[in-house]
C-alpha positions as CSV (number, residue, x, y, z in Angstrom):
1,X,-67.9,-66.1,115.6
2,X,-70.7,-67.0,118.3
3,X,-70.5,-70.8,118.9
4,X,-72.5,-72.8,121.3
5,X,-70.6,-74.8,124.2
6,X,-71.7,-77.2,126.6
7,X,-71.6,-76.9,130.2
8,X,-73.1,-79.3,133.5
9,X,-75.7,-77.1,135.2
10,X,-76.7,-77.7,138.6
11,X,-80.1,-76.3,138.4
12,X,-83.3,-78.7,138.2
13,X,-84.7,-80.1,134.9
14,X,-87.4,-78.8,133.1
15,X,-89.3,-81.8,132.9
16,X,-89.3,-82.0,136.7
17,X,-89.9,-78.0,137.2
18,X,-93.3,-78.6,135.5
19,X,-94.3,-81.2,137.9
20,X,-93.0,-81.3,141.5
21,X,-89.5,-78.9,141.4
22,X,-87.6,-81.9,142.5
23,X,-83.9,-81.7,141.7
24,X,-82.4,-83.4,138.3
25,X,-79.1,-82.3,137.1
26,X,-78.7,-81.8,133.1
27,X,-76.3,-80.2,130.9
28,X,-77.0,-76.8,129.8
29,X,-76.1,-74.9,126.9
30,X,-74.0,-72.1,126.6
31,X,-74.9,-70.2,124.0
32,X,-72.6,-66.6,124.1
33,X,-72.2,-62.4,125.8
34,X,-72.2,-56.8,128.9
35,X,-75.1,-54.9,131.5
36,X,-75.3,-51.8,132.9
37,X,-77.1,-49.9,136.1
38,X,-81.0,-49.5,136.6
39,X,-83.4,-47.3,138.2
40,X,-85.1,-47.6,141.3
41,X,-89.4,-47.8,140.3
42,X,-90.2,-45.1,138.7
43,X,-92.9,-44.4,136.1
44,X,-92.1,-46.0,132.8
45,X,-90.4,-44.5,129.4
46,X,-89.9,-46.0,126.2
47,X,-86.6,-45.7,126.2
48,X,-84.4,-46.3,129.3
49,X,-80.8,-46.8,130.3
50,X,-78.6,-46.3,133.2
51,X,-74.8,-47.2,133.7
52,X,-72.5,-48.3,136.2
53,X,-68.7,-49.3,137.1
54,X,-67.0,-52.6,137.5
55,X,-68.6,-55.7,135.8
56,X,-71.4,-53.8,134.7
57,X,-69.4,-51.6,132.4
58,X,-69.4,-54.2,130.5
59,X,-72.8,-54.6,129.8
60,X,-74.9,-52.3,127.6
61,X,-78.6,-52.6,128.6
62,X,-82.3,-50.7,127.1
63,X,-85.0,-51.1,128.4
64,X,-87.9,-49.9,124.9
65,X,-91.2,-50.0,125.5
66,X,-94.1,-50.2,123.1
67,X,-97.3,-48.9,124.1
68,X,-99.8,-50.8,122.6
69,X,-99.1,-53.6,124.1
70,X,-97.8,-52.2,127.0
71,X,-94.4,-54.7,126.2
72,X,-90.9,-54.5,127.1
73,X,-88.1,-55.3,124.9
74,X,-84.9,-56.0,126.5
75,X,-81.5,-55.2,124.5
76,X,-77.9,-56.6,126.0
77,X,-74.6,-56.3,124.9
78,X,-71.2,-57.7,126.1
79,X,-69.5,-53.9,124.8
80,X,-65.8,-55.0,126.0
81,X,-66.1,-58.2,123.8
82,X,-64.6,-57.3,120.2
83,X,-67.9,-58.0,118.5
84,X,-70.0,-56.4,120.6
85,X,-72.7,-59.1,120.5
86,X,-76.0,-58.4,121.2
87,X,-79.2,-60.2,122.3
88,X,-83.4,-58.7,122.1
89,X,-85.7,-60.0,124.6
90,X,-89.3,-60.0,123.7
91,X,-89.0,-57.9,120.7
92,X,-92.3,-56.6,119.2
93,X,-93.0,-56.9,115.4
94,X,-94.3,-53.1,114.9
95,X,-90.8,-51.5,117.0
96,X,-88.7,-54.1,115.1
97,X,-86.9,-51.2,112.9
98,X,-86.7,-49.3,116.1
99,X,-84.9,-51.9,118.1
100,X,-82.6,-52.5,114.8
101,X,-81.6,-49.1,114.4
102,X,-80.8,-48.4,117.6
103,X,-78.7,-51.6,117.7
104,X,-77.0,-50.0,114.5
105,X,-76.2,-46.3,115.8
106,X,-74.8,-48.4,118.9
107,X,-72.4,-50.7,117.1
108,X,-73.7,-53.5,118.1
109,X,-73.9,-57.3,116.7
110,X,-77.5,-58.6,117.2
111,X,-77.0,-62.8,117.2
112,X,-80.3,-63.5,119.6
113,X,-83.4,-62.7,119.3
114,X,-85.3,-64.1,122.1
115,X,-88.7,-64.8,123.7
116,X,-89.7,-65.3,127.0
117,X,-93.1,-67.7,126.2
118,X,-95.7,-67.4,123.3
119,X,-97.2,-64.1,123.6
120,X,-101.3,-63.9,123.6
121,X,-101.2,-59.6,123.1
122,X,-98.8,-58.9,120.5
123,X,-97.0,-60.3,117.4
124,X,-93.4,-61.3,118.4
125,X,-90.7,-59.4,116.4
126,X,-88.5,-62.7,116.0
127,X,-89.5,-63.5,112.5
128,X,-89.2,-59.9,111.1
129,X,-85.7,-60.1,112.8
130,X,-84.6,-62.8,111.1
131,X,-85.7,-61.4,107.6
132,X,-83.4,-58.4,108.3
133,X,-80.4,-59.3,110.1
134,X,-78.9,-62.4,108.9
135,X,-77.5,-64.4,111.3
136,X,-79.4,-63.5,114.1
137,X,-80.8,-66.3,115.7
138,X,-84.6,-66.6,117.6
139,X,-84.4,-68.4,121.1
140,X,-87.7,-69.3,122.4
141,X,-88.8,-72.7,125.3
142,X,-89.2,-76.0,124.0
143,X,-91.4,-76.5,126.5
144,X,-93.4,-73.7,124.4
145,X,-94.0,-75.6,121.1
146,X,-93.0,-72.5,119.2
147,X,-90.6,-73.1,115.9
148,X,-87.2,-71.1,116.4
149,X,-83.9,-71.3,115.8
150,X,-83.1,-72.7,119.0
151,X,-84.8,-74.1,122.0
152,X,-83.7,-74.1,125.2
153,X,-84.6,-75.8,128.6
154,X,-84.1,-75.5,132.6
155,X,-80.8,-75.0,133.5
156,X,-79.4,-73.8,129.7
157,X,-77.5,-70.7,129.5
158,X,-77.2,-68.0,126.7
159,X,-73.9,-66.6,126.3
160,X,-73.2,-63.6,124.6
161,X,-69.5,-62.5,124.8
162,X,-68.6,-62.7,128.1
163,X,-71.5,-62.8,129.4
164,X,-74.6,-65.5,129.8
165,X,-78.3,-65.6,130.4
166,X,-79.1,-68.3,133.0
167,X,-82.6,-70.2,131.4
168,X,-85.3,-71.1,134.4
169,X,-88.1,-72.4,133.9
170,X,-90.9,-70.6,135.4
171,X,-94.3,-71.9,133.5
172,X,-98.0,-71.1,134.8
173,X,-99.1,-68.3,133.2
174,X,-98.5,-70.3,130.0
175,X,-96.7,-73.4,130.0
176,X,-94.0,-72.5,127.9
177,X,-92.5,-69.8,130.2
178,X,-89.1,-69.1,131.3
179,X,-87.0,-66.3,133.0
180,X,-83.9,-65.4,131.8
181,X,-81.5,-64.5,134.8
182,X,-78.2,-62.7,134.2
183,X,-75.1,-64.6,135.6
184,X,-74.0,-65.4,138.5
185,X,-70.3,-64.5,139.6
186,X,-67.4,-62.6,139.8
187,X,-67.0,-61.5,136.1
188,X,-70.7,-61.2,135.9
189,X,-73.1,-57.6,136.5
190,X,-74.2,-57.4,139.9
191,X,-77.1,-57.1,140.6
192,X,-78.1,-59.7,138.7
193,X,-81.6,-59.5,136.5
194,X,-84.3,-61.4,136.2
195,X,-86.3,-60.6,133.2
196,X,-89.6,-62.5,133.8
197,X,-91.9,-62.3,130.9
198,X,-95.7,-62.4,132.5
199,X,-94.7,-65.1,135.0
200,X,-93.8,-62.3,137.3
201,X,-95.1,-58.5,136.8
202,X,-94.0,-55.9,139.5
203,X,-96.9,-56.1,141.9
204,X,-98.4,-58.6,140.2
205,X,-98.5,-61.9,137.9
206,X,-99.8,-63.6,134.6
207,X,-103.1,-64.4,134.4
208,X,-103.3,-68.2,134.5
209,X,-106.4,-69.3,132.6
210,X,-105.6,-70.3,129.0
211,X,-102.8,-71.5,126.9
212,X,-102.0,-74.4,129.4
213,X,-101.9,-72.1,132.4
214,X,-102.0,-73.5,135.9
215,X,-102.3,-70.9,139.1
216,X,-100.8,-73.8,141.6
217,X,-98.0,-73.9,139.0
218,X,-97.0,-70.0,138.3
219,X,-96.8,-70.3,142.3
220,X,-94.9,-72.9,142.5
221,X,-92.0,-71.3,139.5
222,X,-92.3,-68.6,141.2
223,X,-91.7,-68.6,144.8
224,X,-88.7,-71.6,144.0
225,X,-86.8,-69.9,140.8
226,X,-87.3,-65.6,141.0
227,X,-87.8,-65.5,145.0
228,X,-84.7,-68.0,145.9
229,X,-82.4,-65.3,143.6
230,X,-80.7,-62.4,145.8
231,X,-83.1,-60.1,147.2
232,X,-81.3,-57.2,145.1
233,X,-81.9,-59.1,142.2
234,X,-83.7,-56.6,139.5
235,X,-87.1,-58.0,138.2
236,X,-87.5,-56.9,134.2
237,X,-91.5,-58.4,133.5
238,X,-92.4,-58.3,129.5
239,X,-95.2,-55.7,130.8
240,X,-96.2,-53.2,132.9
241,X,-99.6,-51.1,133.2
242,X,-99.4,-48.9,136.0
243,X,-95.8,-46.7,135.1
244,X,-93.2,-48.9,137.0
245,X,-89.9,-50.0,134.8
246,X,-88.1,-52.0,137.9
247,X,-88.4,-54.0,140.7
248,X,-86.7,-56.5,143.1
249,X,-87.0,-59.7,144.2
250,X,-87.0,-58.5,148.0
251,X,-89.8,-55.8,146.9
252,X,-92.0,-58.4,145.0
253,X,-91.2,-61.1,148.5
254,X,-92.9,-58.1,150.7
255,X,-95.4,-56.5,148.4
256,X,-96.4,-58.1,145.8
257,X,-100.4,-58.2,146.6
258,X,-101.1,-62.0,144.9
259,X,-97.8,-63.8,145.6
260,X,-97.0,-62.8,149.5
261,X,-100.8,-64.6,150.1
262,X,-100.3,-68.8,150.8
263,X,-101.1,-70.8,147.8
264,X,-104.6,-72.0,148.4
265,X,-105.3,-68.0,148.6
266,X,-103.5,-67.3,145.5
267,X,-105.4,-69.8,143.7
268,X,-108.5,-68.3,144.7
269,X,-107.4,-65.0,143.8
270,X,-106.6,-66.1,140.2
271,X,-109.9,-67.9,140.1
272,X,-111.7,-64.6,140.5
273,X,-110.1,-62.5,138.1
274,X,-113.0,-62.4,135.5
275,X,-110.4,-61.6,133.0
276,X,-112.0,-60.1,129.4
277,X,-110.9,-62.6,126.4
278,X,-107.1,-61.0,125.3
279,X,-108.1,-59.4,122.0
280,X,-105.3,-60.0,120.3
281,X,-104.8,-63.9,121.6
282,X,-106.5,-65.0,117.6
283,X,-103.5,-63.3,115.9
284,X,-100.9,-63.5,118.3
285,X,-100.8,-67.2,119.4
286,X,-101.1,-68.8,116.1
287,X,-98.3,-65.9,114.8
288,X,-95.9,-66.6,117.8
289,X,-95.9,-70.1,117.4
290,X,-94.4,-69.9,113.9
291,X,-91.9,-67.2,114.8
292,X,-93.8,-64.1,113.8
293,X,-93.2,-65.0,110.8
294,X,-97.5,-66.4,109.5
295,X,-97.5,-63.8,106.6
296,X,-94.4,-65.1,105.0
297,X,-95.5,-69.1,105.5
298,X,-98.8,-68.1,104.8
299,X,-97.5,-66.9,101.0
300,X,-95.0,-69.4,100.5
């Protein structure tokens, strides 16, 4: 059975990562559990996996990919844990059966389904998870204003298994956001991961003008919780438009073409993005914030 433990974190609070990044201890929750070996860039598939010895044997990892959208959905398992838990990141509703029967043909025991912020470009596949697999839980910011199962804050962790999810809050491009960083020690993968919803893209960021985003903010997240991690840290975004799958944390430090500029630059930069309106952003906020789940509330 997956049960939820308590633990002191020493990372900073979320109310404080949202205005000045000053340090404020809280206790985090542990929420349970394995992770395997990833590929240098490359151009993307919808499907990809690699493997590796050691801790990481212990951790089953996809990357699926769905093309409309142009979204990543993470899956993790903890496969030397009896129940093989697993957890989805960012699932999408139209790949939900997908994700599920490959989780099936695996063995595995999906207990999270979780989201990195409120999505404006697709329709999260939390909801439709739920309806399927009972049990399974959706995990999704407080600082987001979503409904889910649980909510979660600076400094929480997600444990499945053996095996944990770091939460840090990393809000600008919405202000909601958070990156999900695989754990940090001797039992845990190395590298670790980073999987960084839109706060971070490889070569790039979030765009920061709507649904409370803030350009001096998304700096701020990230430059003091994704470019602080190890510099062989993998970065996992929630998109990518130009073929990559993978990055680093030392690749993004030295090339990324917005964040490696000082902050008043970055700003501008952001400013002039003349971004067109996202046009799914109608659909997709007002679904996401229920769950997905709009066309079963709106019947009931």
């Amino acid at each position: 059975m997956i049960q939820l433990r308590f633990l002191k974190s020493p990372l900073l609070s979320s109310s404080n990562i949202l205005s000045n990044f000053s340090p404020k201890p809280r206790t985090g929750t542990l929420l349970p559990h394995p992770v395997t070996k990833f590929k240098p860039l490359s151009q993307m598939d919808s499907y990809s996996t690699t493997t590796t010895s050691s801790s990481l044997s212990k951790l089953l990892f996809r990357q699926l990919f769905e093309k409309e959208s142009s979204t990543y959905t993470y899956l993790l398992a903890d496969v030397n844990h009896p129940d093989k838990p697993a957890l989805l990141i960012d699932p999408v509703d139209k790949t939900v059966d997908r994700d599920l029967n490959v989780i099936k043909e695996l063995g595995l025991k999906l207990v999270y389904a979780m989201n990195t912020h409120v999505h404006a470009d697709h329709v999260t596949g939390t909801g439709l998870i739920k309806s399927k697999v009972p049990g399974a839980k959706s995990i999704i910011s407080k600082a987001s204003g979503s409904k889910a199962d649980l909510h979660v804050e600076h400094g929480d962790k997600v444990s499945f298994g053996d095996l944990f999810l770091e939460v840090r809050a990393t809000p600008g491009h919405t202000l909601g956001c958070v990156t999900y960083v695989s754990g940090e020690g001797p039992d845990q993968p190395q590298p670790r991961m980073a999987f960084t919803g839109d706060a971070l893209l490889i070569r790039g960021c979030g765009r920061t003008d709507f649904q409370g985003g803030s350009s001096s903010q998304l700096y701020k997240s990230v430059h003091s919780q994704i470019f602080t991690l190890p510099k062989d840290t993998l970065i996992y975004p929630a998109h990518d438009y130009k073929g990559f799958t993978v990055s680093t944390v030392g690749e993004e430090i030295q090339y990324n073409p917005r964040l490696t500029k000082d902050e008043e630059t970055f700003k501008s930069i952001m400013e002039n993005l003349n971004l067109s309106y996202p046009k799914m952003i109608d659909i997709a906020v007002p679904a996401n914030l229920v769950c997905g789940m709009q066309d079963l509330i709106s019947k009931a």
